[in-house]
Every structure is written in C-alpha cells, then in structure tokens.
C-alpha positions as CSV (number, residue, x, y, z in Angstrom):
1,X,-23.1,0.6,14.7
2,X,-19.5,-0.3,12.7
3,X,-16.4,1.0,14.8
4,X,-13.8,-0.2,13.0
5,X,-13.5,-2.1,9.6
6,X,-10.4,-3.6,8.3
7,X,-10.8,-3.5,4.0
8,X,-8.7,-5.8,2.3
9,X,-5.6,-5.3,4.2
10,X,-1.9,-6.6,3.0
11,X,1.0,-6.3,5.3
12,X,4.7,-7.4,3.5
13,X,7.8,-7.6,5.4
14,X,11.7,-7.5,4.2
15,X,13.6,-10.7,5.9
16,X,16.8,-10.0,4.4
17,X,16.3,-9.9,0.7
18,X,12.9,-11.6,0.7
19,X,9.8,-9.9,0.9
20,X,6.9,-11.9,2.5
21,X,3.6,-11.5,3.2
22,X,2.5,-11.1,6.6
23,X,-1.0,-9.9,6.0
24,X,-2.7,-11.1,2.8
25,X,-5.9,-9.8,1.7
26,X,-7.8,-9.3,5.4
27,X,-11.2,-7.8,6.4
28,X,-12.6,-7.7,9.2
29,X,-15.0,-5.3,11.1
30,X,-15.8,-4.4,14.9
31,X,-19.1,-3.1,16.2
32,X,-19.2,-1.0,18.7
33,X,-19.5,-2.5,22.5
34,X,-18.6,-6.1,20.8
35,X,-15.4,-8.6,21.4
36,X,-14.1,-9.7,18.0
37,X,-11.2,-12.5,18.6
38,X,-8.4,-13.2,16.1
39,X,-6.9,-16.2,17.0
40,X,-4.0,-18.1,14.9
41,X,-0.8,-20.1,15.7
42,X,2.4,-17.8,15.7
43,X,3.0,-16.4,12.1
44,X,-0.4,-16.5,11.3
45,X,-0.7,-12.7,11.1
46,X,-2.8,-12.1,13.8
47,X,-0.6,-9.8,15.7
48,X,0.1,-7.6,12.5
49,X,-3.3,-6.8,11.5
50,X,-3.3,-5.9,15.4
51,X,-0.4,-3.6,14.6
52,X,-2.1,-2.3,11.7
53,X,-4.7,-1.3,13.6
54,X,-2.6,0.5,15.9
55,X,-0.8,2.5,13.3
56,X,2.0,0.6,14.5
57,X,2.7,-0.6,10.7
58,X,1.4,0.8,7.4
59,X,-0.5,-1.5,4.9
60,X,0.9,-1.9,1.6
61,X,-2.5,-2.0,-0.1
62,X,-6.1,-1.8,1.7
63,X,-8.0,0.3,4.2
64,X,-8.7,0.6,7.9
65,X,-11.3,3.1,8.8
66,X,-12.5,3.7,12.4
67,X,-15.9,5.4,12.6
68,X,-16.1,6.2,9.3
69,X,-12.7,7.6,9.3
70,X,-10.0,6.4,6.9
71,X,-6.7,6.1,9.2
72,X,-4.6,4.1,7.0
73,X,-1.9,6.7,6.7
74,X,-1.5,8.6,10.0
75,X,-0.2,11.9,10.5
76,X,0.9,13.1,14.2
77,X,-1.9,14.9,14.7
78,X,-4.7,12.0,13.7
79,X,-2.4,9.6,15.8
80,X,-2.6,11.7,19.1
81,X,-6.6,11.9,18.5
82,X,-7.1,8.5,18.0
83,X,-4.8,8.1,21.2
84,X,-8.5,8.6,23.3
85,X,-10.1,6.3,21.0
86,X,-7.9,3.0,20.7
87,X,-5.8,1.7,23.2
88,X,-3.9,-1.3,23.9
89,X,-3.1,-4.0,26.1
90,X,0.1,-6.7,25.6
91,X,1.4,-9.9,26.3
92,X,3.5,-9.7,28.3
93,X,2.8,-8.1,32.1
94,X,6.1,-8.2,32.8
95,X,7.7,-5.9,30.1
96,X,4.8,-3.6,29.8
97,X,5.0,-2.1,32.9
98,X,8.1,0.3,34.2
99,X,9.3,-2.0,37.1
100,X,10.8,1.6,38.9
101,X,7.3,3.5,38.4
102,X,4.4,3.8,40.9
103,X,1.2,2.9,39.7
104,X,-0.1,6.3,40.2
105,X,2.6,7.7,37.7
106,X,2.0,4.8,35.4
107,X,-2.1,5.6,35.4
108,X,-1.4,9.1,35.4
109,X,0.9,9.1,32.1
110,X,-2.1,9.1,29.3
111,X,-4.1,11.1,31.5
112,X,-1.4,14.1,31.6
113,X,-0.9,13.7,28.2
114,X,-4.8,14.2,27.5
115,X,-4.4,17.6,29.6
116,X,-5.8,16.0,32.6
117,X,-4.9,18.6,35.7
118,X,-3.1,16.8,38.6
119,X,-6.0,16.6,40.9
120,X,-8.6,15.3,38.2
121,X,-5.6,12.3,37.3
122,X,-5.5,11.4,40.8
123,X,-9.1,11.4,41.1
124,X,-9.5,9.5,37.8
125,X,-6.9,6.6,39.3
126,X,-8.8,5.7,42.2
127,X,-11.4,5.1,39.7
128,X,-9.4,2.8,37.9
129,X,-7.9,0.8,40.7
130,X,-11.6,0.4,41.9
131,X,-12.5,-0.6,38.3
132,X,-9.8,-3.3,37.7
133,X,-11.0,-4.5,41.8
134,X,-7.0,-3.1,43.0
135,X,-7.0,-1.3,46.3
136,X,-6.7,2.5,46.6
137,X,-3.5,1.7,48.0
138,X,-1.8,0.2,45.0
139,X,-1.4,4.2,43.9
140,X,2.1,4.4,45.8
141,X,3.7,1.1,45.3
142,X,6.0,0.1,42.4
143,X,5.0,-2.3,39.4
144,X,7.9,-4.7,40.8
145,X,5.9,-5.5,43.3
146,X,2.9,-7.2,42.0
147,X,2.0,-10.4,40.7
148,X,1.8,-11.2,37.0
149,X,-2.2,-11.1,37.1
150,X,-1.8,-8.2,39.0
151,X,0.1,-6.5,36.2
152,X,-2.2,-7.3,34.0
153,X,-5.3,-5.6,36.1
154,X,-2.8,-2.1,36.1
155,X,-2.4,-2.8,32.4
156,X,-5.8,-2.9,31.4
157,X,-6.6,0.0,33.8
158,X,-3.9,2.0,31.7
159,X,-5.6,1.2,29.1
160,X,-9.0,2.3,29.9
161,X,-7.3,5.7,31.8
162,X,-8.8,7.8,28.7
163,X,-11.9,6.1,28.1
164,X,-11.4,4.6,24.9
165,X,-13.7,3.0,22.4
166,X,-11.6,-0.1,21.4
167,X,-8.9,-2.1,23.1
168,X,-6.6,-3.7,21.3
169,X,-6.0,-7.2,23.2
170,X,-2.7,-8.7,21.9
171,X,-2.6,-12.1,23.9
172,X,-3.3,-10.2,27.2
173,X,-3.7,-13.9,28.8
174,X,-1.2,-16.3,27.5
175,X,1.8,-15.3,30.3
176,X,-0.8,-16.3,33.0
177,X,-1.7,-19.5,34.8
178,X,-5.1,-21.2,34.0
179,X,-6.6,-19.5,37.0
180,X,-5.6,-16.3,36.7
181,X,-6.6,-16.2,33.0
182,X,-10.1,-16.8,33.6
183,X,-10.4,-13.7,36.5
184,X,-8.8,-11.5,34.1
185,X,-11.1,-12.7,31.6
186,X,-13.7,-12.5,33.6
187,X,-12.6,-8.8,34.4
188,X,-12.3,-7.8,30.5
189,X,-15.9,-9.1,30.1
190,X,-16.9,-6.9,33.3
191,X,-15.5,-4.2,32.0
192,X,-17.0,-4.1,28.5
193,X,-20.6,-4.4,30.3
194,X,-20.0,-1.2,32.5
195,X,-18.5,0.7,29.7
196,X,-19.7,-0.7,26.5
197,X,-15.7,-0.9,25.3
198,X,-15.2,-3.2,21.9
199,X,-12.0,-5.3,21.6
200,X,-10.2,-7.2,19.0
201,X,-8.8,-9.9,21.2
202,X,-5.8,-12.0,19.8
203,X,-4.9,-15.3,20.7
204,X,-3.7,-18.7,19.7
205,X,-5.8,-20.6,22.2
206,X,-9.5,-21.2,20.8
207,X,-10.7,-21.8,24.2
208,X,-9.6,-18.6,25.2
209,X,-11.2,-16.8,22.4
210,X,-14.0,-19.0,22.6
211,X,-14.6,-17.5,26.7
212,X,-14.3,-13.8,25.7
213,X,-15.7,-13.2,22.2
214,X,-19.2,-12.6,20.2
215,X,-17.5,-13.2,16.6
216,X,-14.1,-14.9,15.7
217,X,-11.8,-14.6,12.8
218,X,-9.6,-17.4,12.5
219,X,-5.9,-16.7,10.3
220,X,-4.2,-19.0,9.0
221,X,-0.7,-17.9,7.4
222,X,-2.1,-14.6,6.3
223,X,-4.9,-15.3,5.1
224,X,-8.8,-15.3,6.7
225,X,-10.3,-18.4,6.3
226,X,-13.0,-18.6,9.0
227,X,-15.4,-16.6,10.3
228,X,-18.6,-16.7,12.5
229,X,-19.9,-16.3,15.9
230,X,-17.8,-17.9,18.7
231,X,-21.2,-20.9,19.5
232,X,-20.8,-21.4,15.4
233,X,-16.7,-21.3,15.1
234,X,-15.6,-23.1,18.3
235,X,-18.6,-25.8,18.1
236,X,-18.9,-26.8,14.9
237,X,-15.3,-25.3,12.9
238,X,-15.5,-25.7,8.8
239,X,-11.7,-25.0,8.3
240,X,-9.8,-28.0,9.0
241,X,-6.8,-25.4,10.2
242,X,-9.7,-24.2,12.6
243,X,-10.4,-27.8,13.6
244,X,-7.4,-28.4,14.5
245,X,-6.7,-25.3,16.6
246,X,-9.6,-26.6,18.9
247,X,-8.1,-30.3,18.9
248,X,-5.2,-28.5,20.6
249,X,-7.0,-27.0,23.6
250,X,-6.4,-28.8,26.4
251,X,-9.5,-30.6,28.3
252,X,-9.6,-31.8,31.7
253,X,-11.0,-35.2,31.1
254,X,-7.9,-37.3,29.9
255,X,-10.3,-39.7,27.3
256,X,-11.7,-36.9,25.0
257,X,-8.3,-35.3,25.4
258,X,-6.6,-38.7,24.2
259,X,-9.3,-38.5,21.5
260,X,-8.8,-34.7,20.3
261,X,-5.0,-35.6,20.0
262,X,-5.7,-38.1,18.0
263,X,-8.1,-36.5,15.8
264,X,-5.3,-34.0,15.4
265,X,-2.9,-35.7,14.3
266,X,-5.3,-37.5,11.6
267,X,-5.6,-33.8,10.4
268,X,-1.6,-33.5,10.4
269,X,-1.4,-36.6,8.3
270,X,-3.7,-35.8,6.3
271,X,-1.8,-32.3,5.5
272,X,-5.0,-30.2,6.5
C-alpha cells in the first residue's frame, strides 16, 4: 500500500533578487515498509524535496499526500499529528544531538510530548537503547560522550521513540567512517524488518543508496531523471548523470577504480 506520494512538486528559492528553482516538477511515491533512496550531488534538490516532505518548506505548485492525506499546507494541528507518523534523522551526529542532555532526556522529549507518563518513557527507552544495540546504561550519560556512530544509533532511536511510519534519512551516513557506515546501515535495514518502517534515504553516494534501498530516484539539478529498482539503477544506469554518480564511488581494487575514473571523465568531456 502507498504511504506517501510526492505529485509534481516545485520548490523556488529567493538568492538575493533571483528566484531559482530548487525543486522542479518531482514525483515520487513510498510504499509502506519500503526504502526509497534519493541520491544527487549537492544542489541537486534532494534535501529539499526531503524538507518538503517534512513540512519544513512549502511547495510552490504540487502535492504531497501521506496515506491518502493531502499535507501540502500544514496547519499546527496536522503538523503535531503527523509528528507520530514521520520522523527524521540528519547528517550530522554531532549537531543533532544536545551535547549537555542525557540520553534519557533526549529519548524522552517526543515521548512527553506524545503524553507519554514518566514511567511508560522510561520504560519505552530501554527499549530503544536495546533496539539501536546501546546498553541500558547509556540512559544517564551525556551525548558528549559518545562516538559519532554512536550518535547516530541515539539519533535514529529518537527517531523511532514514537513509532513512526516513515523516516526521513537526510545523509544519516556521510559524517561516518567506511566502517561505521555499513553497521549503521546494517542497523537501519534491522530495524525496518522488525518494525516494517519506510524511509526516503538521501544521499550523494550511489553505493550507499545502492546497500539500503528497494527503489532509487536519481536528481539531477531539480529535476528526476532516473528511476528504478536499486539491481536496475546501480547495475545498469540509463542517465549518463546517473552513470557518472556510480563512476565516482570508490572501489577497493585500484584497476577498475583507474578505469571508472576514467570512464568519468570521458562523460565530463563529453558534457553528459
């Protein structure tokens, strides 16, 4: 079944006095239980149709409907409803987490502000910590004093606190080392089998999107110009944009990574 659908969507900024467009004419749509990954170089747009999603920016023109439900335009009360449906998780472990906070008060924020009572937050937390594979003991110690991965794992657990239906994934990886990127991914995947959670993963790395997601829509300067399963986009690309995107993962064998660069840059010359 359809969880969220993305009609047609246009997103225009102001950058002094020009007016750009950010978004231009996207749709896309997320079933529910299902990983769809948006993946484009920076500008592409990716992040804003993320935001858009979110409520985080209004569309000039189009629709985004989640379960049937147009939420295009939100009021306060249709925002703190869809609060227990879509949820978030950034970039950037660092900055998304109160340094000064414990992790209990950080887990227990959206549950309070569900009407959680104290004992059923605290309860609902060692669930979590279990979940994301922290120990019960992480509840009293201070975001400060974890590791980046780390962060991430009490990120996504705040993200999950209400039990939502989609997570938005804005390039939850990309301030990670290799290694760590592949547990956390590893843990996302984990957690959408036990819970049957959808997510509209973002990144710029085609290998990353390639590991987590079912269907991927590739965005090139606004505009949609691929889209498939993952096998279909990341084996055998149509887009040269797209093409290029996967000439730029890195490879551990130094031949086909000597060829891919040069591949790529055949593409730049070529002005694909």
């Amino acid at each position: 079944m359809t969880l969220l659908t993305v009609d047609d969507v246009v997103v225009e900024y102001t950058r002094g006095r020009t007016r750009f467009r950010a978004v231009d004419g996207v749709s896309i749509s997320i079933a529910e239980g299902e990983t769809l990954g948006l993946v484009g170089e920076s500008g592409s747009g990716k992040t804003t149709l993320g935001r858009a999603v979110l409520g985080l920016v209004t569309p000039e023109s189009g629709t985004v409907h989640f379960r049937g439900q147009d939420i295009t335009s939100r009021t306060r009360a249709l925002r703190r409803s869809l609060a227990r449906q879509i949820q978030v998780v950034f970039q950037d472990p660092y900055t998304s987490l109160n340094p000064m906070l414990s992790i209990g008060d950080i887990l227990a924020e959206p549950l309070r502000a569900q009407g959680a009572t104290r004992n059923d937050a605290r309860r609902r937390i060692v669930e979590l910590l279990d979940q994301v594979h922290l120990p019960a003991g992480s509840i009293s110690r201070v975001a400060r004093e974890f590791s980046g991965g780390q962060r991430q794992r009490i990120a996504i657990a705040r993200a999950l606190a209400v039990r939502p239906s989609l997570i938005v994934c804005d390039e939850p990886v990309s301030a990670l080392d290799l290694t760590t990127q592949l547990r956390v991914l590893e843990l996302f995947k984990e957690i959408q089998e036990s819970t049957g959670v959808a997510y509209l993963f973002i990144s710029h790395d085609l290998a990353v999107i390639r590991a987590i997601s079912h269907r991927v829509a590739v965005l090139y300067r606004g505009k949609l110009v691929e889209h498939g399963s993952a096998e279909a986009i990341t084996a055998t690309p149509a887009d040269p944009y797209t093409r290029r995107l996967l000439m730029s993962a890195p490879v551990p064998d130094p031949v086909e990574q000597a060829r891919r660069r040069a591949e790529r840059h055949e593409l730049l010359v070529a002005g694909t």
